[in-house]
PyMOL Python script that loads the backbone (N, CA, C, O; Angstrom):
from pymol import cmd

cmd.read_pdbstr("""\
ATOM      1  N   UNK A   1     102.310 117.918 117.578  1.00  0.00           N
ATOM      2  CA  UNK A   1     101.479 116.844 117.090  1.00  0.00           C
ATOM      3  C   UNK A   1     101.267 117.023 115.590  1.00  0.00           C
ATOM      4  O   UNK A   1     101.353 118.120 115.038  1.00  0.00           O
ATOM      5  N   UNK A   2     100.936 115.680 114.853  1.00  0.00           N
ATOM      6  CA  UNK A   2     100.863 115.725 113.297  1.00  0.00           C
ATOM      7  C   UNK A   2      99.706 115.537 113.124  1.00  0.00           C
ATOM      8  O   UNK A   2      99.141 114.786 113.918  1.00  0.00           O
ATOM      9  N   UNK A   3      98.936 116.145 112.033  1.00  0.00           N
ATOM     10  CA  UNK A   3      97.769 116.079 111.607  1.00  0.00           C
ATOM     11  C   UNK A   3      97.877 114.952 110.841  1.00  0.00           C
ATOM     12  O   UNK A   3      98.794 115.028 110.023  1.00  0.00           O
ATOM     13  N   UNK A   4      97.275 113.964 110.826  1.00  0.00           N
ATOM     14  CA  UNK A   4      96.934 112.627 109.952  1.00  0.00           C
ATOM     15  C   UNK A   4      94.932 112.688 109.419  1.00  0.00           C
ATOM     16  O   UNK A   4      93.914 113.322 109.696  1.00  0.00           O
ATOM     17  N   UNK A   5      95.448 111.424 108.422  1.00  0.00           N
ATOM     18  CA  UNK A   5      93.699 111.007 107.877  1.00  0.00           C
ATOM     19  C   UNK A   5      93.718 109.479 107.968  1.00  0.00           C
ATOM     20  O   UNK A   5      94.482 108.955 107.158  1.00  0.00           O
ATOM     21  N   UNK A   6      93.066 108.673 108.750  1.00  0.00           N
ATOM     22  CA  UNK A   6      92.989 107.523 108.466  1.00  0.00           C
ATOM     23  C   UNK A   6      91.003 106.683 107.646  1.00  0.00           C
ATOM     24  O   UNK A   6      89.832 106.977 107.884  1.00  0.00           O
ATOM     25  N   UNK A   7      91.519 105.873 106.920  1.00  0.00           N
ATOM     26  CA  UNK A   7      90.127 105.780 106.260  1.00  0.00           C
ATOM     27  C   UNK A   7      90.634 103.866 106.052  1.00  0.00           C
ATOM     28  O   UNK A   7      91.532 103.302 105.427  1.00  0.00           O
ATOM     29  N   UNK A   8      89.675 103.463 106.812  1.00  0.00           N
ATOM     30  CA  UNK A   8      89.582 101.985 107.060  1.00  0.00           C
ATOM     31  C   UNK A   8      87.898 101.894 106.365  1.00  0.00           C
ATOM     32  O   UNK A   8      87.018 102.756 106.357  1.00  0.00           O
ATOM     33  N   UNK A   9      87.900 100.485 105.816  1.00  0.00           N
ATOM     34  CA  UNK A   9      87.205  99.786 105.483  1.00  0.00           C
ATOM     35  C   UNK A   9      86.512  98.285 106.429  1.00  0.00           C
ATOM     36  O   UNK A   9      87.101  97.210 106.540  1.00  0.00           O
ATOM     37  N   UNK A  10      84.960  98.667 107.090  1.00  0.00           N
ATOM     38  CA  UNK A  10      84.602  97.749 107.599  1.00  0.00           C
ATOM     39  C   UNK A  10      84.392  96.464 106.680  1.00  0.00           C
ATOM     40  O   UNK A  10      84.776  96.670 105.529  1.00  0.00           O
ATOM     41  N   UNK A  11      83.870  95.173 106.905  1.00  0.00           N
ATOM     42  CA  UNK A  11      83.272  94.477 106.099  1.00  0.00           C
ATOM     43  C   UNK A  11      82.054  94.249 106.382  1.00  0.00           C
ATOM     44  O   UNK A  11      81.502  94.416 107.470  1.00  0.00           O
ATOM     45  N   UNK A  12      81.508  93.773 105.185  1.00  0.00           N
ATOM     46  CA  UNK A  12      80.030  94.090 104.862  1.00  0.00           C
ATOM     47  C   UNK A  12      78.536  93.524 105.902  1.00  0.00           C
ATOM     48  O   UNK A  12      77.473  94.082 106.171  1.00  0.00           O
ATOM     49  N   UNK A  13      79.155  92.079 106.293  1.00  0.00           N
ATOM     50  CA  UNK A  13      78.610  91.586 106.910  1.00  0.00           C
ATOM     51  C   UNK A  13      78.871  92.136 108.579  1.00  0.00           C
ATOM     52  O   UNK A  13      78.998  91.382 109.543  1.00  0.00           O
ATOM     53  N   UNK A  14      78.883  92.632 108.591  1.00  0.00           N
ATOM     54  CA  UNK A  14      78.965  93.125 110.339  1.00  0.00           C
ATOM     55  C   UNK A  14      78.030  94.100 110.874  1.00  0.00           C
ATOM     56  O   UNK A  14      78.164  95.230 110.403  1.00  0.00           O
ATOM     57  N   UNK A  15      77.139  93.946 111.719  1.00  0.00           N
ATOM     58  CA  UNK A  15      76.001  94.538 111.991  1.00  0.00           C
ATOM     59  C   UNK A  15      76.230  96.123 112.402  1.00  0.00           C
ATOM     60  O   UNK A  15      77.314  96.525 112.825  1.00  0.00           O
ATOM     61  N   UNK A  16      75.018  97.015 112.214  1.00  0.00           N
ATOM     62  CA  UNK A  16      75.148  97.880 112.604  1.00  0.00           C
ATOM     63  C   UNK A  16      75.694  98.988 113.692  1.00  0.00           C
ATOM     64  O   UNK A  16      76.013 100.173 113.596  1.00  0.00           O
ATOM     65  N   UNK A  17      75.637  97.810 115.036  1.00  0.00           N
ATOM     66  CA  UNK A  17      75.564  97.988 116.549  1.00  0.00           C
ATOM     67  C   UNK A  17      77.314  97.467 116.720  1.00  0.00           C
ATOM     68  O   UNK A  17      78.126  97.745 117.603  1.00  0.00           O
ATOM     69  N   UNK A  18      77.438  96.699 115.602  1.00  0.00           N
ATOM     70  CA  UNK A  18      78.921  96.273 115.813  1.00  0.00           C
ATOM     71  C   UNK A  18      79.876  97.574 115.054  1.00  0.00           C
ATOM     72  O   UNK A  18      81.016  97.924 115.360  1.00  0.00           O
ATOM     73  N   UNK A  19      79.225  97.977 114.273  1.00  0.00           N
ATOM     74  CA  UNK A  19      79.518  98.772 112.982  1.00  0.00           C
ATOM     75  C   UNK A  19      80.615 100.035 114.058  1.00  0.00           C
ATOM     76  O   UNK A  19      81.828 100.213 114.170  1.00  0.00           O
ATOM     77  N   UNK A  20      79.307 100.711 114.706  1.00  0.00           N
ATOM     78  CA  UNK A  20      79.236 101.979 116.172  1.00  0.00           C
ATOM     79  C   UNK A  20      80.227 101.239 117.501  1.00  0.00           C
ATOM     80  O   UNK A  20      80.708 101.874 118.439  1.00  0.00           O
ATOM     81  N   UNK A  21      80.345  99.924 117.298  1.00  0.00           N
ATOM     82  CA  UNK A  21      81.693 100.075 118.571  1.00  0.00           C
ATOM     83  C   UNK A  21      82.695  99.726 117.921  1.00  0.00           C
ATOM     84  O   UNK A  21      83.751  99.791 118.551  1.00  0.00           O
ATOM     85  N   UNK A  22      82.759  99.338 116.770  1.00  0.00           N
ATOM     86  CA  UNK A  22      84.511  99.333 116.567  1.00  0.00           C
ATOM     87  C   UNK A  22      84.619 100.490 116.362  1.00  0.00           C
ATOM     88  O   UNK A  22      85.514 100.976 117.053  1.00  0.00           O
ATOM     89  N   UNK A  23      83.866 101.554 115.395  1.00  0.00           N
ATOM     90  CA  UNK A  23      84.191 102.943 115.353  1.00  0.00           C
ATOM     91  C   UNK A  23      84.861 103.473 116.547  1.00  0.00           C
ATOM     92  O   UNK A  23      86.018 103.892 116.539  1.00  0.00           O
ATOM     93  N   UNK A  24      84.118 103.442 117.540  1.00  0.00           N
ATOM     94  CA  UNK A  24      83.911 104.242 118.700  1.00  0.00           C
ATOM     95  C   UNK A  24      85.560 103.431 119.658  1.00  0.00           C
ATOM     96  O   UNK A  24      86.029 103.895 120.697  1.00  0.00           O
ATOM     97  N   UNK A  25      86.007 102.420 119.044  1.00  0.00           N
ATOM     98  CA  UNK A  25      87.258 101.806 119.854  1.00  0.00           C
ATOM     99  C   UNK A  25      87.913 102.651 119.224  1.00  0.00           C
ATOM    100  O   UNK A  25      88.625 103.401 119.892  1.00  0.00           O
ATOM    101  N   UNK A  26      87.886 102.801 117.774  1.00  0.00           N
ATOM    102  CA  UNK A  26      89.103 103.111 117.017  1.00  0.00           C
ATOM    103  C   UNK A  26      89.218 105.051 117.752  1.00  0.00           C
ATOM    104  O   UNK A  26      90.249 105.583 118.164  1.00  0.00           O
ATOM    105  N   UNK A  27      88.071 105.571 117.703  1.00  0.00           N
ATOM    106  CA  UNK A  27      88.433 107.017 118.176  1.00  0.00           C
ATOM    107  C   UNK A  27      88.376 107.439 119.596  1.00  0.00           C
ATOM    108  O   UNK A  27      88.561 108.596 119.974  1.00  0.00           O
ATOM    109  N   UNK A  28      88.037 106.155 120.560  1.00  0.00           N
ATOM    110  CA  UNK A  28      88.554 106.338 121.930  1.00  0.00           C
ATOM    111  C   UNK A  28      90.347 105.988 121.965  1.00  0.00           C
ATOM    112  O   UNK A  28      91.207 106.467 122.705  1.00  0.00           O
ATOM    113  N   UNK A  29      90.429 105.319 121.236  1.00  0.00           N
ATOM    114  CA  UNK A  29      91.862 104.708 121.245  1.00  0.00           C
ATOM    115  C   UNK A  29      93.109 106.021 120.889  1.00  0.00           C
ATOM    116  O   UNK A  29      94.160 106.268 121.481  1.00  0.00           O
ATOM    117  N   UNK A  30      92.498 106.667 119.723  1.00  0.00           N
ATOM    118  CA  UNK A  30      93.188 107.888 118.951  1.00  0.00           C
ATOM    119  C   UNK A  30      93.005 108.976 120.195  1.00  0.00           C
ATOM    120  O   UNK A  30      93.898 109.747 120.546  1.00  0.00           O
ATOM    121  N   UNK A  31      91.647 108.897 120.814  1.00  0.00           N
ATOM    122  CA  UNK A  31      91.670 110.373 121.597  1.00  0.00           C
ATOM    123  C   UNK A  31      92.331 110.383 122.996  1.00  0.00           C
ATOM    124  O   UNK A  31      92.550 111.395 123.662  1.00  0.00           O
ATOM    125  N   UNK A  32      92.724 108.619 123.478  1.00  0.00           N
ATOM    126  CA  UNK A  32      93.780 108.675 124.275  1.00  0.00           C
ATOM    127  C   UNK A  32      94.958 109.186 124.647  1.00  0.00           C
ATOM    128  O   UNK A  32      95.534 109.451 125.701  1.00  0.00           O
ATOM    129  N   UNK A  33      95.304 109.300 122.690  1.00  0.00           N
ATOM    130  CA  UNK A  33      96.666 109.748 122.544  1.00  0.00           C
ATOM    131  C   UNK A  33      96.673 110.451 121.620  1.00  0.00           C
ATOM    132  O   UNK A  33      97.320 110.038 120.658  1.00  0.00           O
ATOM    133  N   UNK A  34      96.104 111.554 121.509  1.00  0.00           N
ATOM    134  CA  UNK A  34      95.924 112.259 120.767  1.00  0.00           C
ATOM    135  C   UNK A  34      94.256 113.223 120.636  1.00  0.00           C
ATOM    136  O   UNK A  34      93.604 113.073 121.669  1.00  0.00           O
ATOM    137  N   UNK A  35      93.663 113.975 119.749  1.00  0.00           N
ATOM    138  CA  UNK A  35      92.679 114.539 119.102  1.00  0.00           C
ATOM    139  C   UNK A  35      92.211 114.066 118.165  1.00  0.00           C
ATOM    140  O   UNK A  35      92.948 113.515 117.347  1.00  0.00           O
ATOM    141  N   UNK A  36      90.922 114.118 117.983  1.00  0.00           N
ATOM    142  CA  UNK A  36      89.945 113.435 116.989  1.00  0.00           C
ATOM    143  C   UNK A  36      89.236 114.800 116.442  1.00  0.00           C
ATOM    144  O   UNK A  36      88.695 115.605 117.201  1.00  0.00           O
ATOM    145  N   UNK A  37      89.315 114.970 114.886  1.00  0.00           N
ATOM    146  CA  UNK A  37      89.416 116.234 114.837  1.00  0.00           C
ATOM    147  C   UNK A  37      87.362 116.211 114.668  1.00  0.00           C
ATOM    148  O   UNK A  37      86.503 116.920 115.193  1.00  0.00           O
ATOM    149  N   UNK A  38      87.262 114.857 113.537  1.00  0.00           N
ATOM    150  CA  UNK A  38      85.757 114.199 112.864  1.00  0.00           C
ATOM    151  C   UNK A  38      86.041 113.121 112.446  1.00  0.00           C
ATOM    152  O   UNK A  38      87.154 112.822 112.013  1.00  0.00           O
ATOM    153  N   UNK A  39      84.915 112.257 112.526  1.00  0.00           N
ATOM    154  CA  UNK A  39      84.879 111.125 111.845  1.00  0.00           C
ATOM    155  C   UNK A  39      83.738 111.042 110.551  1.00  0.00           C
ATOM    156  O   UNK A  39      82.571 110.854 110.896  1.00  0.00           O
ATOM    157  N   UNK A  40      83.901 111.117 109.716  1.00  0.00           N
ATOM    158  CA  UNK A  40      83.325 110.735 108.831  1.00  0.00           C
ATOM    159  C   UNK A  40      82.289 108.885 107.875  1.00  0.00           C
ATOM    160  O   UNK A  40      82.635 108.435 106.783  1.00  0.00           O
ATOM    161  N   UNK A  41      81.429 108.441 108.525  1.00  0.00           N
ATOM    162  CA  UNK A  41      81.061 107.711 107.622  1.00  0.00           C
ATOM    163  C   UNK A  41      80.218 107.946 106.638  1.00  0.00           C
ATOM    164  O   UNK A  41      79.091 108.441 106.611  1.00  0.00           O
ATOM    165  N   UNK A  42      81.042 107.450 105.696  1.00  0.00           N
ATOM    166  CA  UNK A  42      80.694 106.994 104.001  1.00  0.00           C
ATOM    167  C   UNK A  42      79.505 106.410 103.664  1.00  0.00           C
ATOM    168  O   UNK A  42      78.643 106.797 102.875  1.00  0.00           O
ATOM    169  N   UNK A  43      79.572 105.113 104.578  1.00  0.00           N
ATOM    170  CA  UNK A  43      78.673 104.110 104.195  1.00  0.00           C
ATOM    171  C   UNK A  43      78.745 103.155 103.094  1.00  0.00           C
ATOM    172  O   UNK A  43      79.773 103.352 102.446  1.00  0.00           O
ATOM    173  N   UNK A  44      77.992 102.127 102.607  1.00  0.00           N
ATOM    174  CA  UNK A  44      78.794 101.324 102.012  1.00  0.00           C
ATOM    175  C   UNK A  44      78.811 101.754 100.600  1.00  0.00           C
ATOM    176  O   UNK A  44      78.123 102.608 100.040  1.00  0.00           O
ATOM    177  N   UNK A  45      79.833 100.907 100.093  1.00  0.00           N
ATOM    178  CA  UNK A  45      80.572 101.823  98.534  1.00  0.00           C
ATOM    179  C   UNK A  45      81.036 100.193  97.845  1.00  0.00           C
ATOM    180  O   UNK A  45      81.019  99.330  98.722  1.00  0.00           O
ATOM    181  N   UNK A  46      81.331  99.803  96.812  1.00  0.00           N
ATOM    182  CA  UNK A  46      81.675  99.226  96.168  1.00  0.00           C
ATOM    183  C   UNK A  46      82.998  99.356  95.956  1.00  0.00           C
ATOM    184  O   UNK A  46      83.508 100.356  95.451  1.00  0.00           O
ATOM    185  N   UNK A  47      83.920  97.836  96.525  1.00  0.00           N
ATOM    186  CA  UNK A  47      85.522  98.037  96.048  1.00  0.00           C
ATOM    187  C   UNK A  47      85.957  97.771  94.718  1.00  0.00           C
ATOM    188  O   UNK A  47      85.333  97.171  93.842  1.00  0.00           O
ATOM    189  N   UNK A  48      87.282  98.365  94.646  1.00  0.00           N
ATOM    190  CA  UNK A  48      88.192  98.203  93.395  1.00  0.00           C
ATOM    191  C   UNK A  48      88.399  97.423  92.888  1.00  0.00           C
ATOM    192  O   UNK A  48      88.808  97.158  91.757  1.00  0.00           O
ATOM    193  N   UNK A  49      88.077  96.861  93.862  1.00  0.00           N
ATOM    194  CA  UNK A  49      88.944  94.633  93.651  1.00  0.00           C
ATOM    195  C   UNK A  49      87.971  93.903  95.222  1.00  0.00           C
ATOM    196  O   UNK A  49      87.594  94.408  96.279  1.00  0.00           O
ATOM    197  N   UNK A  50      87.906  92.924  94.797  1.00  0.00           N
ATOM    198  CA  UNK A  50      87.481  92.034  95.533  1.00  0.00           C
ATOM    199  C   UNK A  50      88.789  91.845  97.101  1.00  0.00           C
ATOM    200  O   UNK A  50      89.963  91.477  97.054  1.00  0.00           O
ATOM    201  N   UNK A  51      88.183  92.152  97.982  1.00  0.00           N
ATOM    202  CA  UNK A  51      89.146  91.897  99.232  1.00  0.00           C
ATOM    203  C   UNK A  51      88.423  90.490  99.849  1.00  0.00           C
ATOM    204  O   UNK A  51      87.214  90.478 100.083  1.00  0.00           O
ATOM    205  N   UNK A  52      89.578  88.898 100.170  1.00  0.00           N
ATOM    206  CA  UNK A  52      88.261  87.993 100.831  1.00  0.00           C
ATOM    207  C   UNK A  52      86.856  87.822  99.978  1.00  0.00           C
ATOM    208  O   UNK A  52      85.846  88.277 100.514  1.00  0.00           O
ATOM    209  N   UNK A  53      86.771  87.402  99.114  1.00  0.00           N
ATOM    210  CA  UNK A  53      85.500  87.370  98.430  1.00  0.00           C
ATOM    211  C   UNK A  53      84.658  88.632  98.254  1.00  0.00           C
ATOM    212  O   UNK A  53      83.738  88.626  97.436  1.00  0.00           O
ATOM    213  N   UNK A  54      84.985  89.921  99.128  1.00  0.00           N
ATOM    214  CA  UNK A  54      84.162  90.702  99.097  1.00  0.00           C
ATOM    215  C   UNK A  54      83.663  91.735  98.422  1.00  0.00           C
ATOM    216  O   UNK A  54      84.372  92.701  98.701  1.00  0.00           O
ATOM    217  N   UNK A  55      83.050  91.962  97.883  1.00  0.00           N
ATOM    218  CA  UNK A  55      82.994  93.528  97.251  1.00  0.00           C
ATOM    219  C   UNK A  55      82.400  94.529  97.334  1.00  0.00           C
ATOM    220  O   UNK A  55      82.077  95.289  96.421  1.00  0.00           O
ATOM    221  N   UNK A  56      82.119  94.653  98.923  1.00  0.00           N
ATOM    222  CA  UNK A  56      81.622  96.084  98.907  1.00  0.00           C
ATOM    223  C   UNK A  56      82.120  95.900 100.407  1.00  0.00           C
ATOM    224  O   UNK A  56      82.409  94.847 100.975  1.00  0.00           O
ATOM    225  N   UNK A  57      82.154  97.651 101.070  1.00  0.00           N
ATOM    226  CA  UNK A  57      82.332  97.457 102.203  1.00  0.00           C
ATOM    227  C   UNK A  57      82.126  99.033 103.077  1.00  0.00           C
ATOM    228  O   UNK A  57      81.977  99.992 102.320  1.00  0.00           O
ATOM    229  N   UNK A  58      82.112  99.281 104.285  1.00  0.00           N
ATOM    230  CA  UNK A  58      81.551 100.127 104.730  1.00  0.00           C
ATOM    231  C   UNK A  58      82.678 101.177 104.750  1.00  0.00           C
ATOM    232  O   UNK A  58      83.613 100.789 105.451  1.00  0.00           O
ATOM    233  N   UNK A  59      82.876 102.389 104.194  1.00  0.00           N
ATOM    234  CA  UNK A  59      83.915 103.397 104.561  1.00  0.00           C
ATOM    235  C   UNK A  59      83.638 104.415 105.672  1.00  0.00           C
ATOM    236  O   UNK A  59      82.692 105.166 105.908  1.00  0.00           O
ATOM    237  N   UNK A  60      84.789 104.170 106.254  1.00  0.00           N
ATOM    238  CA  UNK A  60      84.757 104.989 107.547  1.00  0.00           C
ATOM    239  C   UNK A  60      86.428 106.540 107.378  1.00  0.00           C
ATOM    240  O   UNK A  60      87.554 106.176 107.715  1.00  0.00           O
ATOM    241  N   UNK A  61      86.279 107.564 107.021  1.00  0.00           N
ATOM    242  CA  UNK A  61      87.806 108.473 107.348  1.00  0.00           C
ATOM    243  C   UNK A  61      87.219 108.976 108.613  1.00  0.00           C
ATOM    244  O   UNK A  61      86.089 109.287 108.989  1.00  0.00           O
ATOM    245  N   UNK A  62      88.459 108.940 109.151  1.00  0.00           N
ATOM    246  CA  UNK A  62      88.861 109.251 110.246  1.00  0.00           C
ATOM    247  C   UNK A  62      89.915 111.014 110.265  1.00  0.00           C
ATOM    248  O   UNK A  62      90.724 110.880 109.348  1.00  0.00           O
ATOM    249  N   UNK A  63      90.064 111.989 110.722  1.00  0.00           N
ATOM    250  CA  UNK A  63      90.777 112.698 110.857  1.00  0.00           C
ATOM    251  C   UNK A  63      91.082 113.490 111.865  1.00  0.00           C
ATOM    252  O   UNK A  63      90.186 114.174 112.358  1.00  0.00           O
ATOM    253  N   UNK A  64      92.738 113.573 112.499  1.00  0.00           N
ATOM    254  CA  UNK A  64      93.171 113.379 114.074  1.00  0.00           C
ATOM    255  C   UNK A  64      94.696 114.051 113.893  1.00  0.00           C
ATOM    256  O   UNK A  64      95.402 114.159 112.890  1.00  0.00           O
ATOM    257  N   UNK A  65      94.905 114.452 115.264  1.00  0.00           N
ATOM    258  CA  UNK A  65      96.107 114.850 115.142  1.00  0.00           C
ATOM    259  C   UNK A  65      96.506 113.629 116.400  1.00  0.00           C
ATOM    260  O   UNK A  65      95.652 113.071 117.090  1.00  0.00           O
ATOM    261  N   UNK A  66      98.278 113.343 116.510  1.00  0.00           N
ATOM    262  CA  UNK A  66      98.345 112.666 117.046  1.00  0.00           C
ATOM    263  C   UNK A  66     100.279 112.794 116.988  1.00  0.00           C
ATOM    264  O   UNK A  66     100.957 113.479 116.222  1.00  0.00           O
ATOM    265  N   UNK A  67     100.879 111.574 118.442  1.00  0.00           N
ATOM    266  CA  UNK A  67     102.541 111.817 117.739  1.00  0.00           C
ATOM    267  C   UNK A  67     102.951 110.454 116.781  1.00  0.00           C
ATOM    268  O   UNK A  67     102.650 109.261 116.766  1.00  0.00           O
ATOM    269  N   UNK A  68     103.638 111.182 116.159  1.00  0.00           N
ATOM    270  CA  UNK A  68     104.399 109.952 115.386  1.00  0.00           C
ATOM    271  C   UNK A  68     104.348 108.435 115.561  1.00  0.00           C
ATOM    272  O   UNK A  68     103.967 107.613 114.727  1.00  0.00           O
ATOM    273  N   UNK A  69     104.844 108.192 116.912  1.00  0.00           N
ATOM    274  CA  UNK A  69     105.016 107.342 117.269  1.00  0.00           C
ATOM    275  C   UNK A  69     103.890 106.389 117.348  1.00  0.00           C
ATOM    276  O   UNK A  69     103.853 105.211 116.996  1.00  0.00           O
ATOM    277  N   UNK A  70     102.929 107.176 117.910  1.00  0.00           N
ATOM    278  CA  UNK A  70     101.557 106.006 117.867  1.00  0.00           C
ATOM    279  C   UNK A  70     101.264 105.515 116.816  1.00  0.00           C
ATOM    280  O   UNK A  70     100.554 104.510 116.794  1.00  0.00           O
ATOM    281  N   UNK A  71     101.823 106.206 115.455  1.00  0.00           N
ATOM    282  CA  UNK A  71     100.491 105.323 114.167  1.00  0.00           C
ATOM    283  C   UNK A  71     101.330 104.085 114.250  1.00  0.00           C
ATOM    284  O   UNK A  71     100.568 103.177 113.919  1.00  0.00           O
ATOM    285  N   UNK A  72     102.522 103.574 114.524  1.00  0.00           N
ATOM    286  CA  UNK A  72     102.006 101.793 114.564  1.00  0.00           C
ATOM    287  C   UNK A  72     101.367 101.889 115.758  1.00  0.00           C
ATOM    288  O   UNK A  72     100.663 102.841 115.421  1.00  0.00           O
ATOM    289  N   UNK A  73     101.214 101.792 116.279  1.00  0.00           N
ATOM    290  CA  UNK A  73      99.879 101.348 117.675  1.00  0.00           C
ATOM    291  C   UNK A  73      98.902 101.195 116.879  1.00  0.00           C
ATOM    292  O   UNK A  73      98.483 100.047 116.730  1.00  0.00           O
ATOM    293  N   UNK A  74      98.323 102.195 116.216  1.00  0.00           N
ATOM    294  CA  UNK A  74      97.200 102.334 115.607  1.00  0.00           C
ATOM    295  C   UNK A  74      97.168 101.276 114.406  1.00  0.00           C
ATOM    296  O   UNK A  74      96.094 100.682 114.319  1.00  0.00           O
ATOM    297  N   UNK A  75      97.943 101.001 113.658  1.00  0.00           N
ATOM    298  CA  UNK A  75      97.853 100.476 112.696  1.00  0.00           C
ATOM    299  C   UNK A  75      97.795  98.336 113.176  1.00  0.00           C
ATOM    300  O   UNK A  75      97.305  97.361 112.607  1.00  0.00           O
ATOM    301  N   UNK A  76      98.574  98.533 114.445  1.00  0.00           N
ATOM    302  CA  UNK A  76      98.694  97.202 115.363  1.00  0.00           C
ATOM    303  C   UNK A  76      96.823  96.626 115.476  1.00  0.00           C
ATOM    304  O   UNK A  76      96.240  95.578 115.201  1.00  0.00           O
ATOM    305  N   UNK A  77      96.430  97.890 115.993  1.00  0.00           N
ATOM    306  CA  UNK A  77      95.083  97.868 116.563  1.00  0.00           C
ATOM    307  C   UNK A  77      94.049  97.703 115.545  1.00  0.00           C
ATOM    308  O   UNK A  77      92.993  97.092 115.712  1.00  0.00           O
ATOM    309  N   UNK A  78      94.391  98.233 114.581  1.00  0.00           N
ATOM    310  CA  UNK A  78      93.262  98.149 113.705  1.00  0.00           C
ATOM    311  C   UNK A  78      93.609  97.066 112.661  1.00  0.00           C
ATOM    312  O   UNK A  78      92.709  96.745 111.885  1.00  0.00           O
ATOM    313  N   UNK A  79      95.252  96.248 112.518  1.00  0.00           N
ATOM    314  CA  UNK A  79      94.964  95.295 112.171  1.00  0.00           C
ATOM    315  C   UNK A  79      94.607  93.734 112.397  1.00  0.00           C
ATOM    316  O   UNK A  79      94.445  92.753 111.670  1.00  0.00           O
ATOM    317  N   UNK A  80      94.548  94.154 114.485  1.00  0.00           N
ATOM    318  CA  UNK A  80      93.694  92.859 114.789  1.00  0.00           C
ATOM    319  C   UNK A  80      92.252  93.491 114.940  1.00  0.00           C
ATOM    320  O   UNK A  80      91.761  92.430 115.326  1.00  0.00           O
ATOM    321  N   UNK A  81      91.853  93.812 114.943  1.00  0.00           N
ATOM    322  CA  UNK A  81      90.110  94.097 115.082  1.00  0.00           C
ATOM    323  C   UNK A  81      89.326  93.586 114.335  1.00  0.00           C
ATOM    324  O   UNK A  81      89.166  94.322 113.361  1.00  0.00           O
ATOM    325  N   UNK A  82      88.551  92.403 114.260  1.00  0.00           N
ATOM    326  CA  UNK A  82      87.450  91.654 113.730  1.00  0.00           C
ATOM    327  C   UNK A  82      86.878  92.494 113.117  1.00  0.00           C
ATOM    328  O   UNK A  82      86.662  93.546 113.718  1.00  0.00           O
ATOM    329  N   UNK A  83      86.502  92.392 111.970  1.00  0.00           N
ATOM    330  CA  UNK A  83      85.704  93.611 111.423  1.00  0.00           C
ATOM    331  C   UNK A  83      85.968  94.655 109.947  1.00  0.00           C
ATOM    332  O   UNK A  83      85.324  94.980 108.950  1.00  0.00           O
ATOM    333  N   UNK A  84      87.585  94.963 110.650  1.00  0.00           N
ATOM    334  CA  UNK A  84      88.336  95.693 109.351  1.00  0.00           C
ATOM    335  C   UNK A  84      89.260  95.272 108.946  1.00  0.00           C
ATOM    336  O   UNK A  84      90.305  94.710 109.272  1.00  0.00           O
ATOM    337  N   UNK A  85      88.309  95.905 107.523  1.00  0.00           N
ATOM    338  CA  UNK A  85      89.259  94.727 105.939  1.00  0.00           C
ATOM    339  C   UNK A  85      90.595  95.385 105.827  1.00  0.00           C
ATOM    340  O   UNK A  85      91.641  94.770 106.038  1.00  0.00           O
ATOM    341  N   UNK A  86      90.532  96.947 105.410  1.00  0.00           N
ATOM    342  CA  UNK A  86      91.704  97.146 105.264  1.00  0.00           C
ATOM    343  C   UNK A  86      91.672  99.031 105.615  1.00  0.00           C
ATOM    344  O   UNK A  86      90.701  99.776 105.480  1.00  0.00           O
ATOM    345  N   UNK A  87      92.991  99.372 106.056  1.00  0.00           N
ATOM    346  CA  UNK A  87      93.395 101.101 106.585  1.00  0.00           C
ATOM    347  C   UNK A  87      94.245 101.201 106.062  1.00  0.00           C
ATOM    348  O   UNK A  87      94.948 100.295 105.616  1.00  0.00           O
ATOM    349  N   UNK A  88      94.453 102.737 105.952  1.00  0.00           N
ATOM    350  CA  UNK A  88      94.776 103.398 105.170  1.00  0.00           C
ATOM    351  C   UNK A  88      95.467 104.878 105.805  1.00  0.00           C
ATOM    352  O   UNK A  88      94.981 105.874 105.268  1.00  0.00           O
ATOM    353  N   UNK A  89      96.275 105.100 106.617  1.00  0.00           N
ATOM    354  CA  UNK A  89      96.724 106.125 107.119  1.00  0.00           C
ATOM    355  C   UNK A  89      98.059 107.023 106.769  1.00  0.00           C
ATOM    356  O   UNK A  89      99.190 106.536 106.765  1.00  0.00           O
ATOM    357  N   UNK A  90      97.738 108.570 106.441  1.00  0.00           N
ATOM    358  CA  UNK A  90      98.210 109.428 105.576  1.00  0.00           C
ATOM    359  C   UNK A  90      98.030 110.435 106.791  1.00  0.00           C
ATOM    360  O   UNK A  90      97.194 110.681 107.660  1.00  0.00           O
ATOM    361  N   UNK A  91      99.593 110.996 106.264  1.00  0.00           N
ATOM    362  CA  UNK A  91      99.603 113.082 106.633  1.00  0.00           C
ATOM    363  C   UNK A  91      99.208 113.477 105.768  1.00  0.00           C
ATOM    364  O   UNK A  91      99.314 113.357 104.548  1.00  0.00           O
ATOM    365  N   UNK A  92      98.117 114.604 107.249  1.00  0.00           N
ATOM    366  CA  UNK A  92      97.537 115.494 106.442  1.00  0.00           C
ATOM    367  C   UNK A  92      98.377 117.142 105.611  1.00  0.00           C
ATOM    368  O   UNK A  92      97.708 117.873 104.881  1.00  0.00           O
TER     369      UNK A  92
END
""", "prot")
cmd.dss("prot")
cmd.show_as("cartoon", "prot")
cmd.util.cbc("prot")
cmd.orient("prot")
């Protein structure tokens, strides 16, 4: 298995309670197929650039070991999920 870091960006407007289950999809989903080593939230931070009108947004890293093959799954999954603006997934 490969050690990865993934660090997605919620958007701003999405409630707290919503905030804790997409999290919690994204690292039931990873610990299906794989280890969840920590999750880390940031909390909200100010972007680089405006994403969608937006400019600020909630940071969430993620760090997991997992096989190859899944990060498109993962990347499938987290780019339909209501909620997140944009991910970001790297070997560690």
């Amino acid at each position: 298995m490969t050690k990865y870091e993934m660090l997605y960006i919620l958007a701003p407007e999405v409630e707290d309670e919503a905030k804790e289950v997409i999290i919690k999809k994204i690292e039931e989903l990873v610990a299906s197929n794989g280890a969840v080593e920590k999750t880390d939230k940031w909390g909200m931070k100010k972007l680089q650039y405006p994403i969608n009108y937006k400019t600020e947004g909630f940071y969430v890293l993620m760090t997991f070991e997992a096989e190859p093959t899944f990060i498109k799954e993962l990347q499938r999954v987290a780019g339909i999920t209501d909620g997140i603006m944009r991910t970001l997934i790297t070997k560690r």
